[in-house]
C-alpha positions as CSV (number, residue, x, y, z in Angstrom):
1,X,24.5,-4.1,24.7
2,X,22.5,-3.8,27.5
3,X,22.2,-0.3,27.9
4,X,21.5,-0.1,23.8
5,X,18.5,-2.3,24.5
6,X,17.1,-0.4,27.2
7,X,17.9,3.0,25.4
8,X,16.8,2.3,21.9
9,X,14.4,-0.1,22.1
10,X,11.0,-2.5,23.8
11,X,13.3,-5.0,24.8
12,X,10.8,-8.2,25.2
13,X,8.7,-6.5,21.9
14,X,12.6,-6.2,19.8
15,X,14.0,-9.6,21.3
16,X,11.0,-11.5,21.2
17,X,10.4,-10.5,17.8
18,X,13.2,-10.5,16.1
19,X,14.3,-13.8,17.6
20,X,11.0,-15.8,16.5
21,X,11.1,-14.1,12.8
22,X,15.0,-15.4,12.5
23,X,13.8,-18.7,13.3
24,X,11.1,-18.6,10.8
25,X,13.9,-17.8,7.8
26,X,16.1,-20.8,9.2
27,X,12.6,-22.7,9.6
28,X,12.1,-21.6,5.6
29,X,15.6,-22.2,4.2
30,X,16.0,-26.0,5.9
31,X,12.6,-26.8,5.2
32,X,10.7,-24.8,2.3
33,X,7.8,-27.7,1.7
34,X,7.4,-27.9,5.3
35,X,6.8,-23.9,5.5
36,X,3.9,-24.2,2.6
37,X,1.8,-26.8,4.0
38,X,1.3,-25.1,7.5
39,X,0.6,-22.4,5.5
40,X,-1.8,-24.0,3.5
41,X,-2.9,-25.7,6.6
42,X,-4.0,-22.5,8.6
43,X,-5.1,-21.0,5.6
44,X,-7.9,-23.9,5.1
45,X,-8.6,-23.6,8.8
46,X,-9.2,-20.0,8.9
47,X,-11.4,-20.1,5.9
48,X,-13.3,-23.0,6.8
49,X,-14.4,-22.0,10.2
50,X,-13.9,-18.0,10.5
51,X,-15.8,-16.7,6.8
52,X,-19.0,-14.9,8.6
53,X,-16.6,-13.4,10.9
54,X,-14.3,-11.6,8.1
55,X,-17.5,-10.7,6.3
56,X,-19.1,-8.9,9.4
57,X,-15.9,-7.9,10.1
58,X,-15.0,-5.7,7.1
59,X,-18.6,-4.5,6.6
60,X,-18.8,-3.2,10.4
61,X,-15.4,-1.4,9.5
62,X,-17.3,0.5,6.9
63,X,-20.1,1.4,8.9
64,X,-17.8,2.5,12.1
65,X,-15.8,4.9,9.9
66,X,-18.8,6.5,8.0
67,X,-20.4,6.7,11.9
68,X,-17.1,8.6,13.0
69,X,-16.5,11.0,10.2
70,X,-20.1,12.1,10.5
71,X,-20.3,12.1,14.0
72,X,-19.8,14.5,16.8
73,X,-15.8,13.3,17.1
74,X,-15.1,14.2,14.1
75,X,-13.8,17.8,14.7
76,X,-11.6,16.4,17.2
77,X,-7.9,16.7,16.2
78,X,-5.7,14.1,16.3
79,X,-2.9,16.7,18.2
80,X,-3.5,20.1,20.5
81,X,-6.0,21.9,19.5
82,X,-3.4,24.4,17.7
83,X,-1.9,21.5,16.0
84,X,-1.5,22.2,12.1
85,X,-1.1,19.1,9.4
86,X,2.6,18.5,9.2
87,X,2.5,17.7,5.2
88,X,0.5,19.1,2.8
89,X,-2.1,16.9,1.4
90,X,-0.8,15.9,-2.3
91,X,2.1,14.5,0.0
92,X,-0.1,12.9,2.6
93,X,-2.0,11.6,-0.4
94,X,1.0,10.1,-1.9
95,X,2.0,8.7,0.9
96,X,-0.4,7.1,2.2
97,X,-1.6,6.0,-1.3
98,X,1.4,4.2,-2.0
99,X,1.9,2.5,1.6
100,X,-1.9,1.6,1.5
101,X,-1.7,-0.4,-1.9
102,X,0.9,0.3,-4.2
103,X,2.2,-3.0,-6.0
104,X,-1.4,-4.8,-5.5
105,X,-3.1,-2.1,-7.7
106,X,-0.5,-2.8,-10.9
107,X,-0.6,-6.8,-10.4
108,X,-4.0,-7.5,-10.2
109,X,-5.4,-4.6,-12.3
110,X,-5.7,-6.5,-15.0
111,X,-5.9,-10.1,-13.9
112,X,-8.6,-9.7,-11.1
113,X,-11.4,-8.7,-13.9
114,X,-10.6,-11.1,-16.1
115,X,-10.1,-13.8,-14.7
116,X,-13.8,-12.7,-12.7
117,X,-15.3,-12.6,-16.3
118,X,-13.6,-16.2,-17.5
119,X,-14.2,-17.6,-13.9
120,X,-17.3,-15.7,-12.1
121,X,-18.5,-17.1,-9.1
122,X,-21.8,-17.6,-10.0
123,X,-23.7,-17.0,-13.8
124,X,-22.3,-18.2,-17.0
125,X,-18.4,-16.4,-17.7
126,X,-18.0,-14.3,-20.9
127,X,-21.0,-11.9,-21.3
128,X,-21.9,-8.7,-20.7
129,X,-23.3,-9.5,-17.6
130,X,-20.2,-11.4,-16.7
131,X,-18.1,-8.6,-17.7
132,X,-20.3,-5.9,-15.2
133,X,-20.2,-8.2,-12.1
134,X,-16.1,-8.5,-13.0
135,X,-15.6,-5.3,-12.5
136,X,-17.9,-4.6,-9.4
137,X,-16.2,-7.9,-7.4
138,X,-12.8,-6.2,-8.6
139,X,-13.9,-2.4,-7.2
140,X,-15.6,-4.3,-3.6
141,X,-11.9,-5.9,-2.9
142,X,-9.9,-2.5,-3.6
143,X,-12.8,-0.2,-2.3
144,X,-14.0,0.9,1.0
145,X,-13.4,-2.3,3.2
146,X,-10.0,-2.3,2.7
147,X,-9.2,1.5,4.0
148,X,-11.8,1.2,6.3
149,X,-10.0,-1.8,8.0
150,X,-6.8,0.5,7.8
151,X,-8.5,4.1,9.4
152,X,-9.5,2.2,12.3
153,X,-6.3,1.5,13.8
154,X,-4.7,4.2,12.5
155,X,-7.6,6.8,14.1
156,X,-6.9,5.2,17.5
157,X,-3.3,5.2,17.1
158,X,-3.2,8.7,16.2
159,X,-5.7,9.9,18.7
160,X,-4.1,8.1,21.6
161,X,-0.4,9.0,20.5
162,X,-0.9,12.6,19.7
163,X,-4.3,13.7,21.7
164,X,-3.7,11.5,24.9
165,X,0.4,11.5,25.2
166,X,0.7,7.6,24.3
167,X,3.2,5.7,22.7
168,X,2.9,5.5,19.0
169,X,2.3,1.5,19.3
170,X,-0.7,-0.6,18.9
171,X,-1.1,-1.3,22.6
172,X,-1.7,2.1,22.9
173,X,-5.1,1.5,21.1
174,X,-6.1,-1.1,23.9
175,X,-5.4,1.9,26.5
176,X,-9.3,1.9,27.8
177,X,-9.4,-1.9,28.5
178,X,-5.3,-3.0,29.4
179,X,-4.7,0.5,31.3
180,X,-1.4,0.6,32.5
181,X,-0.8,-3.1,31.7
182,X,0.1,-1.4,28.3
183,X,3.8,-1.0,29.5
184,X,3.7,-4.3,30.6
185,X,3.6,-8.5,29.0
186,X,-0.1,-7.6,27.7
187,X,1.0,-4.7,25.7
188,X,4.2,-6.4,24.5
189,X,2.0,-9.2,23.5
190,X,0.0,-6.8,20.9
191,X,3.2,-5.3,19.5
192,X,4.6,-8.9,19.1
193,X,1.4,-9.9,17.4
194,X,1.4,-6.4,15.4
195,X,4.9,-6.8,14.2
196,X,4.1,-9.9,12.6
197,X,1.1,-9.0,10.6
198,X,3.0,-6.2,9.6
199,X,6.2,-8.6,8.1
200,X,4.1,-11.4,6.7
201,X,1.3,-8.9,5.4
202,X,4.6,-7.2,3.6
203,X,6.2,-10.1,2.0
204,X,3.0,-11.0,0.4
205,X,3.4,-7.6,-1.8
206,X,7.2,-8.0,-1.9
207,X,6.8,-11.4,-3.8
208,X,4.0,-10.5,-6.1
209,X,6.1,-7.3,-6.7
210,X,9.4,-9.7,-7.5
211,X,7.1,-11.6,-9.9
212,X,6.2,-8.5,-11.7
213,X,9.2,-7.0,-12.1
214,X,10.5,-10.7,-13.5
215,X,7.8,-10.6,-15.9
216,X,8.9,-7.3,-17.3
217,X,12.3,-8.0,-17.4
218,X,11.7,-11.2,-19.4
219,X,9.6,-9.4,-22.0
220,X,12.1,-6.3,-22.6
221,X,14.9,-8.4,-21.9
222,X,14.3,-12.3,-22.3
223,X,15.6,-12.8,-18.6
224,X,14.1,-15.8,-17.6
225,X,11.4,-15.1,-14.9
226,X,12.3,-18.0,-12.2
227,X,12.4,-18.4,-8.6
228,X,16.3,-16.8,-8.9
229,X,15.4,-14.1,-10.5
230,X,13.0,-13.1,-8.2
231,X,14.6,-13.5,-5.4
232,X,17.7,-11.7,-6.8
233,X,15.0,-8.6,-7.2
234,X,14.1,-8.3,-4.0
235,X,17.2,-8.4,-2.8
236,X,18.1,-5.5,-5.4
237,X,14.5,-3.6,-4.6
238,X,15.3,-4.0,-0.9
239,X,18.3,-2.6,-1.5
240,X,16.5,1.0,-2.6
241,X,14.2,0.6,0.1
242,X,16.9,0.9,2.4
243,X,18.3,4.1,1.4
244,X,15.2,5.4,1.0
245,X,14.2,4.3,5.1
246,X,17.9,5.5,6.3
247,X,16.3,8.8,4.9
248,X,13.4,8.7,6.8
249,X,10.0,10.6,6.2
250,X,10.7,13.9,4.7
251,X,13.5,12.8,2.4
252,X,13.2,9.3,1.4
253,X,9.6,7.9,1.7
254,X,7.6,11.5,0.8
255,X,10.1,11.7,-1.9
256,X,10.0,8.4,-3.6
257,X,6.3,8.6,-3.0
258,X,5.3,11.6,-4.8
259,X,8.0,10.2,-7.9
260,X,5.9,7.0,-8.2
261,X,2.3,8.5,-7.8
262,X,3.2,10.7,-11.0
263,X,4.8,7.8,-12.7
264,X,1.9,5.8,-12.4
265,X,-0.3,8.2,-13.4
266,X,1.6,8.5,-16.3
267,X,1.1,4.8,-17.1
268,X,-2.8,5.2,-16.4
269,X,-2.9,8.2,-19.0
270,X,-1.1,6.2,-21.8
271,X,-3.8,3.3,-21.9
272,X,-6.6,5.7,-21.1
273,X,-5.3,7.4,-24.3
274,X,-4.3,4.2,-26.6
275,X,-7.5,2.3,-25.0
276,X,-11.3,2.5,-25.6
277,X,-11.1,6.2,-23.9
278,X,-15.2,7.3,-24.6
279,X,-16.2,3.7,-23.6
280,X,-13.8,3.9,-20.2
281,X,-15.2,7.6,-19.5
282,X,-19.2,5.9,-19.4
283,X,-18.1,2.5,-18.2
284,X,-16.4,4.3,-15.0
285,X,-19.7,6.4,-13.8
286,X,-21.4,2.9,-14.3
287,X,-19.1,0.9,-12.3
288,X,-19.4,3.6,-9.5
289,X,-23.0,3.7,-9.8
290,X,-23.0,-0.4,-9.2
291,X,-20.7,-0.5,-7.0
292,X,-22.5,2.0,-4.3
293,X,-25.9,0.1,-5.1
294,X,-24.9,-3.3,-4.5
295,X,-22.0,-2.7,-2.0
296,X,-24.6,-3.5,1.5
297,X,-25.3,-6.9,-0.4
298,X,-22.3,-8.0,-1.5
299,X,-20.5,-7.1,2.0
300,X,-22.5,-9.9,3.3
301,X,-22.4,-12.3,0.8
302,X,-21.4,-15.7,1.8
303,X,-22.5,-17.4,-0.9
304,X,-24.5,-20.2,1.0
305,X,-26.6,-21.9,-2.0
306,X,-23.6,-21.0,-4.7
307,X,-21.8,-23.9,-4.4
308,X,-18.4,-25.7,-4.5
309,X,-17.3,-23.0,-7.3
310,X,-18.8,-19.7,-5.2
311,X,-17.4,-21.1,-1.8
312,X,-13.7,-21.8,-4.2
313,X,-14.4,-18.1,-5.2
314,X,-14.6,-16.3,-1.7
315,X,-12.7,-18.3,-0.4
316,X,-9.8,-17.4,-2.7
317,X,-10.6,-13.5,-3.8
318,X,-12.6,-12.1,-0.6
319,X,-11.3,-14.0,1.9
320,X,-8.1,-13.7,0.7
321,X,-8.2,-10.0,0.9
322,X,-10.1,-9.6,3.7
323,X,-7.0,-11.2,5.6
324,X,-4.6,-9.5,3.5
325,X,-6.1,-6.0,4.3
326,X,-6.1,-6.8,8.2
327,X,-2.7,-8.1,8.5
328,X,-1.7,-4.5,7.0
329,X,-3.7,-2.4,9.0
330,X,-0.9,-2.6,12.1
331,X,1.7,-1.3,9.3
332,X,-0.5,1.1,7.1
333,X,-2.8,2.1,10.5
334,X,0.6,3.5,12.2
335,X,1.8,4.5,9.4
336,X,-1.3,6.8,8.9
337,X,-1.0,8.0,12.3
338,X,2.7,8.7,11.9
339,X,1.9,10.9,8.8
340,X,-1.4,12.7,10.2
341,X,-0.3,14.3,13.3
342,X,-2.7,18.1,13.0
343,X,-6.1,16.6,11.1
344,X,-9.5,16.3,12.3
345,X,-10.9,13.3,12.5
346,X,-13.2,14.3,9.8
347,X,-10.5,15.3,7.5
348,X,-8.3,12.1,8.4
349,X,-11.5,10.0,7.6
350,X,-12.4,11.7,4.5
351,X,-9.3,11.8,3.2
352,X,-8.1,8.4,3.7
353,X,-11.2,6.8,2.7
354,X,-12.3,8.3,-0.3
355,X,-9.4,9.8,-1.9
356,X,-7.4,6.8,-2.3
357,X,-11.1,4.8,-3.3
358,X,-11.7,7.1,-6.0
359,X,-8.2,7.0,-7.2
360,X,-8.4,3.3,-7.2
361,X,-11.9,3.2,-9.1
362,X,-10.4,5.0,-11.9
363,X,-7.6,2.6,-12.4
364,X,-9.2,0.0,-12.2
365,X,-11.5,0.7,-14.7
366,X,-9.3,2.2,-17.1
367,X,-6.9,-1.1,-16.9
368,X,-9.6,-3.7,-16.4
369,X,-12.4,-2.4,-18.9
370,X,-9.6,-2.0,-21.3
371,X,-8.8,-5.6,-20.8
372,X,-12.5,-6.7,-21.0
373,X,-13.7,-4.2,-23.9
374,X,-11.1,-5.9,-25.7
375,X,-12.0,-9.8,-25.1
376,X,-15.4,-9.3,-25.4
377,X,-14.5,-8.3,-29.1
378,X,-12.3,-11.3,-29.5
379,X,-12.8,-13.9,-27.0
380,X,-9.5,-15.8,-28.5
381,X,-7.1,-13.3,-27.6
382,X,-4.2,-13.4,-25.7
383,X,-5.4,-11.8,-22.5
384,X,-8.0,-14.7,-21.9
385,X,-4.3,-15.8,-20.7
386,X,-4.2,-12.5,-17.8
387,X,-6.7,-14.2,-15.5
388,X,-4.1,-17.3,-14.8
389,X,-1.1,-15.5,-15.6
390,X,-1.0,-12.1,-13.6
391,X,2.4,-11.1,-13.7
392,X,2.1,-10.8,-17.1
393,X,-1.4,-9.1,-17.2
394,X,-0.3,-5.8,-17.7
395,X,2.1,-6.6,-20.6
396,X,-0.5,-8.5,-22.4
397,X,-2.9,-5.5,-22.4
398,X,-0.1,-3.4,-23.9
399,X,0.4,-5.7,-26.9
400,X,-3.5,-5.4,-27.8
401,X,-3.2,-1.8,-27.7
402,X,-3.2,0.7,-30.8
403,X,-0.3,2.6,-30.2
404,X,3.4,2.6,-31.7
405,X,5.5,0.1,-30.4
406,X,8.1,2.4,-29.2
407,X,5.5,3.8,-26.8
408,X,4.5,0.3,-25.8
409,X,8.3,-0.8,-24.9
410,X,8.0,2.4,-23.2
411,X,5.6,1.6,-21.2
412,X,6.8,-1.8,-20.2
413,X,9.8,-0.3,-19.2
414,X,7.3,2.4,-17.0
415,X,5.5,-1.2,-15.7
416,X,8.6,-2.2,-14.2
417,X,10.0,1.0,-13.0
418,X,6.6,2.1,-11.4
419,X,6.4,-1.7,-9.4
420,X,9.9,-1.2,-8.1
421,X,9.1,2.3,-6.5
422,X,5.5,0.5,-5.5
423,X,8.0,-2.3,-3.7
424,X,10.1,0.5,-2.3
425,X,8.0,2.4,-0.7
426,X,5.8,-0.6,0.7
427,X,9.0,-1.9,2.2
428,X,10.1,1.7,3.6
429,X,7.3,2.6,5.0
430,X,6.9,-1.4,6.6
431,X,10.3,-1.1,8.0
432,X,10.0,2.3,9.9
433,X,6.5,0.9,11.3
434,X,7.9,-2.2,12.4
435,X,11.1,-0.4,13.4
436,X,8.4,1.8,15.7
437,X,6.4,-1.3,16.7
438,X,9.9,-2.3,18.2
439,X,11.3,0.7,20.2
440,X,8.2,1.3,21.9
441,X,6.6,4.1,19.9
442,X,9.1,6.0,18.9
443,X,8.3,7.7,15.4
444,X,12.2,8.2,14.8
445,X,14.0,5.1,15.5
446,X,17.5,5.1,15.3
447,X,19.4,4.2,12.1
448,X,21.1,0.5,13.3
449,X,16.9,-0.8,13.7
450,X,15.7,0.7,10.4
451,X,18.8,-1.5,8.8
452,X,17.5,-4.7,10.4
453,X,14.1,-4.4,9.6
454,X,14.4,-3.4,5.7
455,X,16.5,-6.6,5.3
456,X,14.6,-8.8,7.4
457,X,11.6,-8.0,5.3
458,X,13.5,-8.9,2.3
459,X,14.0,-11.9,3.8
460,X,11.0,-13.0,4.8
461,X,10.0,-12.5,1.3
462,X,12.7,-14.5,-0.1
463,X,11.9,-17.1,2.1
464,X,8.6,-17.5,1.2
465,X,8.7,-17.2,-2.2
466,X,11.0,-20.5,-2.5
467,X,8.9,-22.1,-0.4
468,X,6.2,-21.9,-2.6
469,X,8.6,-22.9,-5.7
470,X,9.7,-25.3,-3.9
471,X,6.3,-26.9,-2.5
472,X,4.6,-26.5,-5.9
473,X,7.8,-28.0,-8.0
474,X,8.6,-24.6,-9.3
475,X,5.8,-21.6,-10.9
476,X,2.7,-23.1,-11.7
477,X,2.0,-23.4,-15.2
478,X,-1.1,-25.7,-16.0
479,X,-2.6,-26.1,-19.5
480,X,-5.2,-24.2,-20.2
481,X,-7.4,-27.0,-20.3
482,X,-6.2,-28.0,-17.1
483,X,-6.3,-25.4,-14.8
484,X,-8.0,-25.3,-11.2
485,X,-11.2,-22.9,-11.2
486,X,-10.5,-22.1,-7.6
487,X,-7.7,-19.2,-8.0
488,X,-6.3,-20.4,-4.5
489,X,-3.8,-22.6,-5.7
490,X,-2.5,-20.2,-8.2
491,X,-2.9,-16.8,-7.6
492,X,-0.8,-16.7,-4.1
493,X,2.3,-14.4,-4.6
494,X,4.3,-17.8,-3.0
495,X,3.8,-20.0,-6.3
């Protein structure tokens, strides 16, 4: 076991690690209520005390990345200078697509706008205006800050793994302050740290995933969409991510990631067709156009004369992001570096930063104007329900929609499949990070670790998500008359 240990793996990074997650999922199964108020708990602390420094934060992200890809590094490559990109860039594109956001982009699509034009954090809800600033809060959450937050680790990580002879870990990144000290309790320390942003960061799309694929299973199917079933999901969703990590790269995560980039394009195409398609084709340049002239502004928005209801806001949308994004950028950053070995900085930059923001822009408008166009014609329908209800968001579009209903089961059916392959390939792509974070950098870990790691983050997500049922006395369903304003009681994946 010893000699396994040594051979295989970090041994304080893969001990201390796995031991401490273990005794979080006995922590959560004894004690689920226990589990959601220190969550709740460090969640109020961190956004009480440490808003201006996640606003800066993010912003200076932006700024750093523009500075580097424009700069005199960028024609460095992240290799030997004879180094050549090791997957063409459709598959880096998918890839990293998929890992970057995946199920976030099909849950909140339609919820996130409306419930910004029901609920905005400042200005009266349900006008035009409204509807604009909707869809510009809704493009600054999925936009730049996120993938900036994600292309600086990764940048370093590539650049001190491939240019400078490194491990592929974190600590590498800290090479020019720790030094040596990398190898040592300093450098375990940021791995430790790493891994766990990386696991929590996951389960948080692994149990907004479950509850998506719950809600389309009780439409099609009238399976009841309960704690049970979700969990029973991810434990079947975990299963195919699994298979597809004992793969590895070029069989199982390229593959299932170029399969789900073309479903979900397929998904975007059928309510750009059924939906207000001239509308969304003039709606998207303006939402572009807004976006890029109000983006310095609103990444430095605090919101200090809005409010109790602007502070509820941030606290619950931006904030909530803003800590999302960062504890994924040890996972997606290394998983960028893994996948970018040959690229210029320039190219890495470029590509990671506005590919995936422009593919993001156009499905965002095409779900969420679709969703607006269609309440502000008819402020009593159904999808004033998406906002509180996001699971169901999606499914609630597709029943407004002009188009046969074997096309709209159809697409359901797509819904589900497409959040599945989005849960897969999250969770495959997690696992072989965290499986790297844990052997000390190397990118091909060996088949025992990759098995560990896929099931722990399955769960950790299980875990969670009955603590929140559990805390809250099952999903949260208030009347409509009765529900909070603030979106942080109800929009967590843990309710």
């Amino acid at each position: 076991m010893r000699s396994y240990l040594r051979e295989h793996t970090n041994p304080p990074v893969f001990l201390g690690s796995a031991a401490v997650m273990l005794a979080f999922l006995v922590w959560g199964v004894v004690s689920p209520p226990s589990v959601a108020s220190v969550s709740d708990s460090v969640l109020s602390f961190i956004t009480s005390n440490f808003e201006w420094l996640y606003i800066f934060g993010a912003s200076g992200f932006v700024v750093f990345v523009i500075y580097l890809m424009l700069g005199r590094y960028g024609s460095v490559k992240l290799g030997p200078n004879d180094s050549e990109p090791e997957y063409s860039n459709l598959s880096w594109f998918a890839m990293l697509f998929t890992a970057g956001m995946g199920i976030g982009l099909v849950y909140y699509a339609v919820s996130e706008p409306v419930f910004h034009f029901l609920n905005p954090p400042t200005g009266d809800p349900g006008t035009d205006e409204a509807a604009a600033n909707a869809m510009n809060y809704t493009l600054f959450h999925w936009g730049l800050h996120p993938w900036a937050i994600y292309i600086v680790l990764g940048t370093s990580l590539a650049y001190f793994s491939f240019r400078r002879g490194l491990p592929l870990r974190p600590a590498s990144a800290f090479y020019s302050f720790l030094g040596d000290r990398i190898y040592g309790w300093p450098g375990a320390l940021v791995d430790i740290l790493a891994v766990f942003g990386t696991l929590f960061g996951l389960a948080t799309s692994l149990g907004i995933g479950g509850r998506q694929v719950g809600a389309g299973l009780n439409e099609l199917f009238g399976i009841p969409n309960n704690t049970l079933v979700q969990v029973l999901i991810i434990a079947a969703i975990t299963s195919v991510a699994v298979v597809s990590v004992m793969l590895g790269v070029d069989k199982g995560i390229r593959n299932l990631s170029l399969a789900n980039l073309w479903l979900a394009l397929a998904l975007l195409l059928f309510v750009f067709v059924f939906g207000p398609t001239r509308d969304l084709v003039n709606t998207l340049a303006a939402n572009v156009g807004t976006y890029v002239q109000t983006l310095p502004s609103l990444g430095l928005e605090t919101f200090p004369n809005g409010g109790e209801q602007a502070q509820g806001w941030q606290n619950g949308w931006t904030l909530f992001y803003w800590g999302w994004w960062i504890s994924w950028a040890p996972f997606v950053g290394m998983f960028l570096a893994r996948i970018s070995y040959g690229r210029t900085i320039r190219s890495f930059v470029a590509g990671a930063l506005f590919a995936p923001v422009g593919a993001s822009m156009v499905w965002l408008t095409v779900f969420g104007d679709s969703a607006l166009t269609i309440l502000r014609d008819d402020p009593e329908n159904a999808l004033n329900q998406a906002g509180d209800d996001a699971p169901r968001s999606l499914f609630l579009l597709f029943e407004q929609l002009p188009a046969p209903e074997v096309l709209t089961t159809l697409a359901s059916v797509l819904v589900v499949l497409v959040v599945v392959l989005f849960f897969a390939t999250s969770s495959d792509s997690g696992s072989l990070v965290v499986d790297i974070l844990t052997n000390g950098g190397d990118p091909n870990p060996v088949w025992q670790q990759r098995l560990f790691w896929a099931v722990t983050e399955g769960a950790l997500a299980s875990v969670l998500l009955i603590a929140g049922a559990n805390a809250a006395g099952g999903p949260i369903r208030w009347p409509r008359s009765r529900r909070p304003r603030s979106p942080r009681a109800c929009r967590s994946a843990w309710c």
